[in-house]
mmCIF file of the C-alpha atoms, coordinates in Angstrom:
data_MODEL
# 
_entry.id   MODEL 
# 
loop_
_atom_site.group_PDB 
_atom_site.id 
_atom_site.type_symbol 
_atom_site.label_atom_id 
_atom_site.label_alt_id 
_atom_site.label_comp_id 
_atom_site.label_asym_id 
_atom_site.label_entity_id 
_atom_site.label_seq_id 
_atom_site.pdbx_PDB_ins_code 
_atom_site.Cartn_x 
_atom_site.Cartn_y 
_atom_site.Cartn_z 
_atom_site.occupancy 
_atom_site.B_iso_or_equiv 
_atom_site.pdbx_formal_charge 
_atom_site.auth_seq_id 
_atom_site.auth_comp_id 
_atom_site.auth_asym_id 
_atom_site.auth_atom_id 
_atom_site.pdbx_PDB_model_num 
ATOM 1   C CA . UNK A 1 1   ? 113.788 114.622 104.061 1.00 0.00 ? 1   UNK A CA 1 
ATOM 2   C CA . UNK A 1 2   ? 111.486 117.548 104.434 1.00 0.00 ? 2   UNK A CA 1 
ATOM 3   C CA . UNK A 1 3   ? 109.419 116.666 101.471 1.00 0.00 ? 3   UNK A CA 1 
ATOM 4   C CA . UNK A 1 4   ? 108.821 113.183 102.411 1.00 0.00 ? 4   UNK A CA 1 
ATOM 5   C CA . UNK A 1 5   ? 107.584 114.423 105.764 1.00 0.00 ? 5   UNK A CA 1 
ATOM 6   C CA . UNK A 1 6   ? 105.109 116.299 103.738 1.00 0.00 ? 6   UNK A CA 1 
ATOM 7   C CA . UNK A 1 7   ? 103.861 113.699 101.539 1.00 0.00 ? 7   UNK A CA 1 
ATOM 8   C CA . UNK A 1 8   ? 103.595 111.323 105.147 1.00 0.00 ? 8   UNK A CA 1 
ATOM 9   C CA . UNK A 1 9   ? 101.544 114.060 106.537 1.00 0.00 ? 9   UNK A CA 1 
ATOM 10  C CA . UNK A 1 10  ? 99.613  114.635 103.964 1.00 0.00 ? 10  UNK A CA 1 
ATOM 11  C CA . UNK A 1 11  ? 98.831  111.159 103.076 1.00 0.00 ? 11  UNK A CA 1 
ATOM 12  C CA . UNK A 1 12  ? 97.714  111.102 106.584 1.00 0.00 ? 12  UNK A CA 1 
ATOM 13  C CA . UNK A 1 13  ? 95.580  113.410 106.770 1.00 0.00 ? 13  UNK A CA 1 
ATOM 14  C CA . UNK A 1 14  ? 93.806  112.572 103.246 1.00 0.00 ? 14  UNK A CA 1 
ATOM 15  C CA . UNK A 1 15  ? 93.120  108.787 104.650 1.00 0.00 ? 15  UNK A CA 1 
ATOM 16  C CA . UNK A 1 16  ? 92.030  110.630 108.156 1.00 0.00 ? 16  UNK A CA 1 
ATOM 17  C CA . UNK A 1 17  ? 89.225  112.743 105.769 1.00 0.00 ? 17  UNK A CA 1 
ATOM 18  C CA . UNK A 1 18  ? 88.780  109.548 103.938 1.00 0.00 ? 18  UNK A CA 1 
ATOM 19  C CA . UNK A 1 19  ? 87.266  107.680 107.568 1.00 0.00 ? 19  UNK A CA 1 
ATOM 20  C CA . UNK A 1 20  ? 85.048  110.426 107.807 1.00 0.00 ? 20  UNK A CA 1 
ATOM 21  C CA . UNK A 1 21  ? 81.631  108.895 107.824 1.00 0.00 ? 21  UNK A CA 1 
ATOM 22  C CA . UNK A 1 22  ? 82.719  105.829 107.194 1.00 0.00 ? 22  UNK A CA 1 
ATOM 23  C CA . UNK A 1 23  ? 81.461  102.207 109.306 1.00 0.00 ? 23  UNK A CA 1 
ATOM 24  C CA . UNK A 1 24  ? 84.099  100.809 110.791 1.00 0.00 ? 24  UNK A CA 1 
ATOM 25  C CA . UNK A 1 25  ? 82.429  97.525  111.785 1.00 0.00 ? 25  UNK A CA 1 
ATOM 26  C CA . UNK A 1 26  ? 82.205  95.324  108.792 1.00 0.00 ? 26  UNK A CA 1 
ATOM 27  C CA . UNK A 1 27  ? 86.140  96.682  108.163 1.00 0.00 ? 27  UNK A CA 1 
ATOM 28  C CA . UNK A 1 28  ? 87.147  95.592  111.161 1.00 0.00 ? 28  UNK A CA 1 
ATOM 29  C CA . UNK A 1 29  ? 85.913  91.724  111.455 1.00 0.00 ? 29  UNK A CA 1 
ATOM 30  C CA . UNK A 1 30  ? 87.962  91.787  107.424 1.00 0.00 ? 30  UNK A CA 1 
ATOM 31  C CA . UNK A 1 31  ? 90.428  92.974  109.662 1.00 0.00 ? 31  UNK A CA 1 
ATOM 32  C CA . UNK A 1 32  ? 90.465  90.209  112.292 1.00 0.00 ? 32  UNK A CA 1 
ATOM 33  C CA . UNK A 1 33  ? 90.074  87.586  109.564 1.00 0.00 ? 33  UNK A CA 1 
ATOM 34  C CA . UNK A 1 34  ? 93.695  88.993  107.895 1.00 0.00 ? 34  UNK A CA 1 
ATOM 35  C CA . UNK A 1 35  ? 94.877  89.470  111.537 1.00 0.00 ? 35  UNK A CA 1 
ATOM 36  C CA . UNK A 1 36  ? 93.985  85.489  111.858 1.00 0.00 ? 36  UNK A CA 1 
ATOM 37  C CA . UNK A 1 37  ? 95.198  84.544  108.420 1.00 0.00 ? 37  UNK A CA 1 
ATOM 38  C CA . UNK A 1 38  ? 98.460  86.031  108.981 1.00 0.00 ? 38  UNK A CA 1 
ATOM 39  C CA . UNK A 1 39  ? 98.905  84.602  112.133 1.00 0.00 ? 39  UNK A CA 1 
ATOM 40  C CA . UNK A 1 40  ? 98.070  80.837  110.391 1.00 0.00 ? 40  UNK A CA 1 
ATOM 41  C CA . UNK A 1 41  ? 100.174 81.407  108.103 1.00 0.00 ? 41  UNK A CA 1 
ATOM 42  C CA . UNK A 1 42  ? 103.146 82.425  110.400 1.00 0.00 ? 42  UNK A CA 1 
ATOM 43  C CA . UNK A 1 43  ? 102.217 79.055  112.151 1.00 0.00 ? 43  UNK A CA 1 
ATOM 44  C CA . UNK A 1 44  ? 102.213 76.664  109.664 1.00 0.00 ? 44  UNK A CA 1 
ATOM 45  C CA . UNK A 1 45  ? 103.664 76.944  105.989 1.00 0.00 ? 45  UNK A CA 1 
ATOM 46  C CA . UNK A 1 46  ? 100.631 75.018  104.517 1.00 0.00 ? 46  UNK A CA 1 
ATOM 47  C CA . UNK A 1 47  ? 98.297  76.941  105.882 1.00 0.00 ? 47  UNK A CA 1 
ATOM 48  C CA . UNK A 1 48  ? 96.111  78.551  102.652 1.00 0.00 ? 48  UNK A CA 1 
ATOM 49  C CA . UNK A 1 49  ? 93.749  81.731  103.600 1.00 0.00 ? 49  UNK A CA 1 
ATOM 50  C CA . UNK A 1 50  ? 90.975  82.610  101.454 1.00 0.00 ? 50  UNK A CA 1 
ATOM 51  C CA . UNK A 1 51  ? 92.847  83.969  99.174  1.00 0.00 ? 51  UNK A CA 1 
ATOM 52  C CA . UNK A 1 52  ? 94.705  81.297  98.035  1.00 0.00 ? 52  UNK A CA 1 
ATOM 53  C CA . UNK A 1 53  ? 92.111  79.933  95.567  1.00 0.00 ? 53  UNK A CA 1 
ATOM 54  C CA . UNK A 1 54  ? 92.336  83.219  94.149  1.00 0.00 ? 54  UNK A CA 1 
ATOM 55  C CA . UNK A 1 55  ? 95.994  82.689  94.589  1.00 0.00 ? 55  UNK A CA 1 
ATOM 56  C CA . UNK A 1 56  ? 96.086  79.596  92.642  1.00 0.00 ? 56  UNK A CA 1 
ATOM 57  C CA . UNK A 1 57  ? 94.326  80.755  90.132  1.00 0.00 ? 57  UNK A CA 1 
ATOM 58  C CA . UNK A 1 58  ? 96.282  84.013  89.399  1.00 0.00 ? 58  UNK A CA 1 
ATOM 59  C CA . UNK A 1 59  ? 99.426  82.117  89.320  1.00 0.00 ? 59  UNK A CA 1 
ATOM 60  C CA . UNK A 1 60  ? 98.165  79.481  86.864  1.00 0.00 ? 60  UNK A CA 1 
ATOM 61  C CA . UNK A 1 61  ? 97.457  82.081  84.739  1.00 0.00 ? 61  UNK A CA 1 
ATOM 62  C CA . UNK A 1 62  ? 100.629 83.573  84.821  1.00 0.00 ? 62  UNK A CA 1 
ATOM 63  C CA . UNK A 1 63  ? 102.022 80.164  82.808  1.00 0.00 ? 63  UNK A CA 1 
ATOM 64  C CA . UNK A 1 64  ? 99.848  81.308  79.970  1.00 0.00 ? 64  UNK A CA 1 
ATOM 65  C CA . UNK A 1 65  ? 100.245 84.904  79.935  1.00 0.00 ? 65  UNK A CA 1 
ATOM 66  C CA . UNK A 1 66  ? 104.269 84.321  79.919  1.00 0.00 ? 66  UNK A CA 1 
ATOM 67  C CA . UNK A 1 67  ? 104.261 81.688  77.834  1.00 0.00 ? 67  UNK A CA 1 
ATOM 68  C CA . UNK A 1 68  ? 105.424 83.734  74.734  1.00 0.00 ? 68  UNK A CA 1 
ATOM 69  C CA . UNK A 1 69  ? 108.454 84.870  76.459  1.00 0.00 ? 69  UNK A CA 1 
ATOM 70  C CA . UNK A 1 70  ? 110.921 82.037  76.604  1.00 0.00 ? 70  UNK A CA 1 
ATOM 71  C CA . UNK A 1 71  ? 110.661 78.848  79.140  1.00 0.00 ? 71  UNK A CA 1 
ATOM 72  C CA . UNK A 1 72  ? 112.293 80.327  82.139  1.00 0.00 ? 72  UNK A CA 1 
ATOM 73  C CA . UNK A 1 73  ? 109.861 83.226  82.113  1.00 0.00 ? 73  UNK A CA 1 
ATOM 74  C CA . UNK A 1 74  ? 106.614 80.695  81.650  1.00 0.00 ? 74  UNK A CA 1 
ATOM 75  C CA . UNK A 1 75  ? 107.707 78.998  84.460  1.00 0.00 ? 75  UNK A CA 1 
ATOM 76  C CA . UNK A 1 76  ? 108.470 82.382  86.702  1.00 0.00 ? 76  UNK A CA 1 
ATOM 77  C CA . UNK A 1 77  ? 105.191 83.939  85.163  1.00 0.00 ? 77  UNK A CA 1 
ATOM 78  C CA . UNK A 1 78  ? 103.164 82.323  87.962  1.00 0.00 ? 78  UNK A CA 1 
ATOM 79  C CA . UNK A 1 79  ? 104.635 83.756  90.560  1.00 0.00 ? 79  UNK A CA 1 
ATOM 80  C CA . UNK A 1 80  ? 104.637 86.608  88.842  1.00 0.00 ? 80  UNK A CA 1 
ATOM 81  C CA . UNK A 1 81  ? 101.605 87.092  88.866  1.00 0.00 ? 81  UNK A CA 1 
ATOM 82  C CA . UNK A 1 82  ? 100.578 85.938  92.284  1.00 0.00 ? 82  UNK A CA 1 
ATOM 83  C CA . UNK A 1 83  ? 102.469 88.571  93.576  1.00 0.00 ? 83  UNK A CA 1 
ATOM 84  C CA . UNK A 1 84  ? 101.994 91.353  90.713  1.00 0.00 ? 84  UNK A CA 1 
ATOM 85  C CA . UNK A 1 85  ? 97.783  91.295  90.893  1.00 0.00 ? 85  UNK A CA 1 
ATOM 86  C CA . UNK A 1 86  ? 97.217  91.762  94.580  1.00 0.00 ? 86  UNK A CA 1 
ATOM 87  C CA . UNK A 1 87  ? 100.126 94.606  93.921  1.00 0.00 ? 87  UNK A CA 1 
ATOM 88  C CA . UNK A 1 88  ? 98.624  95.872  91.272  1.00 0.00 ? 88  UNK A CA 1 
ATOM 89  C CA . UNK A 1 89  ? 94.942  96.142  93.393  1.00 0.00 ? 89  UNK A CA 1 
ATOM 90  C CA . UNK A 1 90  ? 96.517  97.849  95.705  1.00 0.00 ? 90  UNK A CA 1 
ATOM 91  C CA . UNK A 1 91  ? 97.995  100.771 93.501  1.00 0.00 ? 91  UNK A CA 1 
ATOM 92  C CA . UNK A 1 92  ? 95.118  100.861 92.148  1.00 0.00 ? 92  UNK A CA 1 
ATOM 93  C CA . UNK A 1 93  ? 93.011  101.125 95.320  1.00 0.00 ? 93  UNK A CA 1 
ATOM 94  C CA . UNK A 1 94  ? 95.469  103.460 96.874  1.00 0.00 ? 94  UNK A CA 1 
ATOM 95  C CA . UNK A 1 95  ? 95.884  106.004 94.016  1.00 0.00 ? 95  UNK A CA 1 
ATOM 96  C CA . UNK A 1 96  ? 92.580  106.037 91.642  1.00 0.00 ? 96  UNK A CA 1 
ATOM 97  C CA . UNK A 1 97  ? 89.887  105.081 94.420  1.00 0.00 ? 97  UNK A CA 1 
ATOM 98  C CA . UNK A 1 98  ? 91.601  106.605 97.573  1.00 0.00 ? 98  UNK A CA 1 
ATOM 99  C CA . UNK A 1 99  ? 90.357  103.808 99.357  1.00 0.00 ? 99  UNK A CA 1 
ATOM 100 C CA . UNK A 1 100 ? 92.899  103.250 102.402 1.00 0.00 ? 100 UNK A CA 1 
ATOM 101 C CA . UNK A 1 101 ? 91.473  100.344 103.847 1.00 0.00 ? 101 UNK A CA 1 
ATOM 102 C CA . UNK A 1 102 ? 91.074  98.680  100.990 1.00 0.00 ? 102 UNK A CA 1 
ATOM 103 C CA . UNK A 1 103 ? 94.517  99.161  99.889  1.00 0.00 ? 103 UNK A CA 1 
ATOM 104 C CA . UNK A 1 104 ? 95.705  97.467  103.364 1.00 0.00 ? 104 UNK A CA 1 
ATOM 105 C CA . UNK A 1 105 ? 93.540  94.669  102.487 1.00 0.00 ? 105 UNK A CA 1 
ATOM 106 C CA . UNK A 1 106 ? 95.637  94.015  99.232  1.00 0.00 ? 106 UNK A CA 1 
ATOM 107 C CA . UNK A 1 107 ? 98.703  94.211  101.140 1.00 0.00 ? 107 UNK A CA 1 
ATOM 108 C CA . UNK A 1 108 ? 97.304  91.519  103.410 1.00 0.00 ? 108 UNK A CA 1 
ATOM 109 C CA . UNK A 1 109 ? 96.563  89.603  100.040 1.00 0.00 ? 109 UNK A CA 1 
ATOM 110 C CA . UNK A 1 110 ? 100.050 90.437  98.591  1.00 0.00 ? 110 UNK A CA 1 
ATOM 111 C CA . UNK A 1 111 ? 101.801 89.144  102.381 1.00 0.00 ? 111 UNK A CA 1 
ATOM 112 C CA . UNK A 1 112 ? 99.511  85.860  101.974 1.00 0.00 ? 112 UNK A CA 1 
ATOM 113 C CA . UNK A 1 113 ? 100.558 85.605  98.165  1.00 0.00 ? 113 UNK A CA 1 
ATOM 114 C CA . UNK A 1 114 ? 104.073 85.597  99.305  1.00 0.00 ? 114 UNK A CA 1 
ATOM 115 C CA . UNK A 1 115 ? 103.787 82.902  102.603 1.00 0.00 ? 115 UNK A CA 1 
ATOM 116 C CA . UNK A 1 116 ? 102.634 80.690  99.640  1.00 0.00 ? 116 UNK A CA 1 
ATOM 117 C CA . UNK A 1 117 ? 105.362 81.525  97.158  1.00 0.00 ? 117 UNK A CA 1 
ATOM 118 C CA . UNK A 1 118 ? 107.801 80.886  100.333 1.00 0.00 ? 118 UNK A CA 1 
ATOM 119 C CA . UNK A 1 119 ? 106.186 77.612  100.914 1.00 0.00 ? 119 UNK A CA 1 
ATOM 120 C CA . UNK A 1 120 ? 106.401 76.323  97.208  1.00 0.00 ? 120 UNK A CA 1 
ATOM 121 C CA . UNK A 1 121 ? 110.466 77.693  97.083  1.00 0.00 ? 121 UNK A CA 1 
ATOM 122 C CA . UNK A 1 122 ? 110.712 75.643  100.170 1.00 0.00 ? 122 UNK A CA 1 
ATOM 123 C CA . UNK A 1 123 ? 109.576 72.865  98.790  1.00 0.00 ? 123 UNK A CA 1 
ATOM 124 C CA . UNK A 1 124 ? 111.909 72.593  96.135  1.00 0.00 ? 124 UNK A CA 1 
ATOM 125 C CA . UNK A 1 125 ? 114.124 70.449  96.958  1.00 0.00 ? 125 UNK A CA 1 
ATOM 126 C CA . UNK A 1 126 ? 111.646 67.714  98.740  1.00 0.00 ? 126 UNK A CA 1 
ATOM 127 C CA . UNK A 1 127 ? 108.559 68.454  95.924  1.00 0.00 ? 127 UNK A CA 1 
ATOM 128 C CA . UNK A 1 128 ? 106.500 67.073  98.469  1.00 0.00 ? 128 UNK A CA 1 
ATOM 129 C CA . UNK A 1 129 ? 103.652 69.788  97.738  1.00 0.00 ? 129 UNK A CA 1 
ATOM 130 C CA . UNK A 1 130 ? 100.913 68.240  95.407  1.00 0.00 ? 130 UNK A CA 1 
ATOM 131 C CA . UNK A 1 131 ? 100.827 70.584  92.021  1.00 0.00 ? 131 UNK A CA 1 
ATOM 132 C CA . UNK A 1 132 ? 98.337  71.754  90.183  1.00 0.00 ? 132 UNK A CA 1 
ATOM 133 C CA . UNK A 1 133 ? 98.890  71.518  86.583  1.00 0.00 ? 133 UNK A CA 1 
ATOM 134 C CA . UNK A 1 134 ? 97.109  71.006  82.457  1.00 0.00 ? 134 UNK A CA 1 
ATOM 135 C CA . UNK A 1 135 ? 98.846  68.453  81.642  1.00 0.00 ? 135 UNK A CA 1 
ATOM 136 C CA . UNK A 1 136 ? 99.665  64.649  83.066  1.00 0.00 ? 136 UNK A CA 1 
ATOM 137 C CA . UNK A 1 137 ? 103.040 65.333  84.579  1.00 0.00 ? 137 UNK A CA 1 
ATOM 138 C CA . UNK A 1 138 ? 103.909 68.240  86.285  1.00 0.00 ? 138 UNK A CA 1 
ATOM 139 C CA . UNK A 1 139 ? 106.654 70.158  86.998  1.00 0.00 ? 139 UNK A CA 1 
ATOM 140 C CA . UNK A 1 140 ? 107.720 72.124  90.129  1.00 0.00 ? 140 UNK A CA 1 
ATOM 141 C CA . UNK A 1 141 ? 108.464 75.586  89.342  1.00 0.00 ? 141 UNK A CA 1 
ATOM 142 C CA . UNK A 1 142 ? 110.718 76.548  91.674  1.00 0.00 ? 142 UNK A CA 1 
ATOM 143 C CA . UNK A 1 143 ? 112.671 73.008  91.565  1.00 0.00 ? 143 UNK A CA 1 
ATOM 144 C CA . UNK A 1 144 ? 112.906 73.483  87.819  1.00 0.00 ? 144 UNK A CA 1 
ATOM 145 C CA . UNK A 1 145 ? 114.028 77.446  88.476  1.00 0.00 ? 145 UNK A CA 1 
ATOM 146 C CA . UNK A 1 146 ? 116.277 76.791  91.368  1.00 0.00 ? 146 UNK A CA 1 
ATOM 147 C CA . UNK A 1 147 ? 118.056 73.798  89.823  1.00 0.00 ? 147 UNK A CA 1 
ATOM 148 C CA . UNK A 1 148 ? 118.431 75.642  86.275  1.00 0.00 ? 148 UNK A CA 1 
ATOM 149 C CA . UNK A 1 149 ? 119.965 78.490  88.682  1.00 0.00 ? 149 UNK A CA 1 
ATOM 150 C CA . UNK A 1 150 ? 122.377 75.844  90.671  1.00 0.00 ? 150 UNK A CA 1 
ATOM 151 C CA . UNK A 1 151 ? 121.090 77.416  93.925  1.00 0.00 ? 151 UNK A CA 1 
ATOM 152 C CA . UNK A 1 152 ? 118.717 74.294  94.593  1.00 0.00 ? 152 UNK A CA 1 
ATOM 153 C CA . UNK A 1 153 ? 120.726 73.614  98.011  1.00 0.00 ? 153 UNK A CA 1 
ATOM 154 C CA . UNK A 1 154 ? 119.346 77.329  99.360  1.00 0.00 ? 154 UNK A CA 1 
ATOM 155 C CA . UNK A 1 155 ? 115.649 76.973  98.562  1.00 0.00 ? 155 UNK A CA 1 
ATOM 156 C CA . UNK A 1 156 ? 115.020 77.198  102.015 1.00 0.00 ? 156 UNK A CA 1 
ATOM 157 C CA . UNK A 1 157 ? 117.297 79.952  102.403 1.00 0.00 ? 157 UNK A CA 1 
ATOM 158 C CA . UNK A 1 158 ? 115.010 81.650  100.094 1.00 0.00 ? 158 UNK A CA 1 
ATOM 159 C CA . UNK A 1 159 ? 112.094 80.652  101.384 1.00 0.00 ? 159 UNK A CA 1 
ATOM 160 C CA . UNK A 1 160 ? 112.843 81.963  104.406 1.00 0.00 ? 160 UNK A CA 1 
ATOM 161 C CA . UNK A 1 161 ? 113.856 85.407  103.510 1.00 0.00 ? 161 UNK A CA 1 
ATOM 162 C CA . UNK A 1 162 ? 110.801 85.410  101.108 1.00 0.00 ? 162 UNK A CA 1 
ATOM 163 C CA . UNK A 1 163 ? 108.725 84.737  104.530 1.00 0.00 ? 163 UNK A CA 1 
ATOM 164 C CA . UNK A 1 164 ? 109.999 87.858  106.316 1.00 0.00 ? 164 UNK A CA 1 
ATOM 165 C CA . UNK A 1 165 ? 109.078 90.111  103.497 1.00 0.00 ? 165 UNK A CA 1 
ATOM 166 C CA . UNK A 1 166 ? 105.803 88.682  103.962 1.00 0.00 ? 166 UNK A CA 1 
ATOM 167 C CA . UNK A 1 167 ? 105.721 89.081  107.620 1.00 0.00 ? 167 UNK A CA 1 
ATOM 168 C CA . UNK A 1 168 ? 106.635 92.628  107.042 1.00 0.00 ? 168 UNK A CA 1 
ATOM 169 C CA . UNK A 1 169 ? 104.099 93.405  104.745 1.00 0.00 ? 169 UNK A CA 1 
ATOM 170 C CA . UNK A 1 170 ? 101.376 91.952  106.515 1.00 0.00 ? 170 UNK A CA 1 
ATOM 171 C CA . UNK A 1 171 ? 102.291 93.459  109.737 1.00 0.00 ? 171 UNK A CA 1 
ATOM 172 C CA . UNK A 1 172 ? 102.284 97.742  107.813 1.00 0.00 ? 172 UNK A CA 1 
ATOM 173 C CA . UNK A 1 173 ? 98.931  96.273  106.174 1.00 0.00 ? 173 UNK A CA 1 
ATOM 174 C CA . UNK A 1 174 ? 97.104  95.273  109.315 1.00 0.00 ? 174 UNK A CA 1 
ATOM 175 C CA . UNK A 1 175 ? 98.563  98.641  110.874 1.00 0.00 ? 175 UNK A CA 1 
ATOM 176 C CA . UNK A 1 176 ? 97.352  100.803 108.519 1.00 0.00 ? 176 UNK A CA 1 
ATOM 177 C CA . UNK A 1 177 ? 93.825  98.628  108.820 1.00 0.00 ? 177 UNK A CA 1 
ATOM 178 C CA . UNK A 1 178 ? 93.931  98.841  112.107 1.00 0.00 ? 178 UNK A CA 1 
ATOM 179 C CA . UNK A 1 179 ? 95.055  102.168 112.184 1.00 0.00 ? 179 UNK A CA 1 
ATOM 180 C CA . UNK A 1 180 ? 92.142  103.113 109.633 1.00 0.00 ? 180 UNK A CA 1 
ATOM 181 C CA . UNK A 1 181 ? 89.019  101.043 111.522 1.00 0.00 ? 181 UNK A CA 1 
ATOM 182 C CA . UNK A 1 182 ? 90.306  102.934 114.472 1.00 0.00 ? 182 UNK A CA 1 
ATOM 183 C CA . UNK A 1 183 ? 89.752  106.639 113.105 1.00 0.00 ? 183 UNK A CA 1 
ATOM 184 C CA . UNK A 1 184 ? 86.728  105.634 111.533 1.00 0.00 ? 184 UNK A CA 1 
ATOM 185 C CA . UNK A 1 185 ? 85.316  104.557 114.814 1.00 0.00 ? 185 UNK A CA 1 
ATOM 186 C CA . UNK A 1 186 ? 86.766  107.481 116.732 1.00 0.00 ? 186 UNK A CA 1 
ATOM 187 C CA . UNK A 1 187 ? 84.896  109.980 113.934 1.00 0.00 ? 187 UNK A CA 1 
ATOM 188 C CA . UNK A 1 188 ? 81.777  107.610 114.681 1.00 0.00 ? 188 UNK A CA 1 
ATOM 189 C CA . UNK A 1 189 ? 82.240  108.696 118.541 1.00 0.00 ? 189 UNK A CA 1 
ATOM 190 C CA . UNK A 1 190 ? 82.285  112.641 117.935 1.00 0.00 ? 190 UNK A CA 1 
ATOM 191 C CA . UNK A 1 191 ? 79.129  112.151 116.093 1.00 0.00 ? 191 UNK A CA 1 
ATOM 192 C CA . UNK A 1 192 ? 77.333  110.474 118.465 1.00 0.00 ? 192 UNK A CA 1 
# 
């Protein structure tokens, strides 16, 4: 326990040197866009932010970067990948650019990459959602999954749980944004 104390409090106090001299201003209106975002998305399961181009995209990818590893695995690779590249930012962010803030932006991406993964396992069983796909008839990924699994009748179990692990993440991220924009403009004050 006492070691993980230490890492906390030294994390903290890296990303507190890390505001140092820093603008808060253009971080925090990012901030009240995610802060929005989220909220949309906790409103209404179609809601798409921003980042759900990029979203779309990533996951479509996913199909072809999978593809070599057996059809259950093509068809999982989007999501995948919608969820492992805003991840993978993140890490990346966090441990070879030591940039906080932007690492609680990619966990706002992540929580947004999984409100839309929760809406397309929801929609499983209706396939109501319109699909994006290469080819003239496409498939629903998670209908195909979940019916292959014989847990079709829980999609919106799944959905649902899916949706508080994105409410979870997205409420840390914006914290440690918030948290962030807020020492930044507090250092901003002493120098004044």
């Amino acid at each position: 326990m006492g070691r993980l104390v230490d890492f906390w409090r030294a994390s903290r106090d890296e990303a507190d040197e890390w505001c140092q001299g820093r603008s808060f201003v253009a971080r925090a209106i990012l901030l009240a866009y995610l802060v929005y975002a989220g909220v949309q998305h906790m409103r209404s399961h179609e809601y798409r932010s921003w980042f759900g181009g990029i979203t779309l995209i990533v996951h479509e990818i996913g199909h072809f970067i999978f593809a070599g590893f057996g059809r259950t695995m093509t068809i999982l690779g989007g999501t995948i990948m919608q969820l492992l590249v805003p991840l993978a930012a993140a890490v990346y962010l966090l441990l070879r650019q030591r940039d906080y803030f932007g690492f609680a932006v990619c966990g706002g991406w992540l929580s947004f990459s999984m409100w839309d993964m929760a809406t397309y396992v929801g929609d499983a069983r209706r396939e109501a959602l319109p699909l994006v796909a290469f080819g003239d008839n496409p498939k629903h990924d998670w209908s195909t999954l979940l019916t292959q699994w014989h847990v079709l009748n829980h999609a919106e179990a799944f959905a649902t749980a899916i949706r508080v692990g994105a409410f979870g993440c997205w409420a840390l991220s914006m914290s440690l944004g918030a948290w962030i924009c807020y020492r930044m403009w507090r250092w901003g004050k002493t120098q004044a």
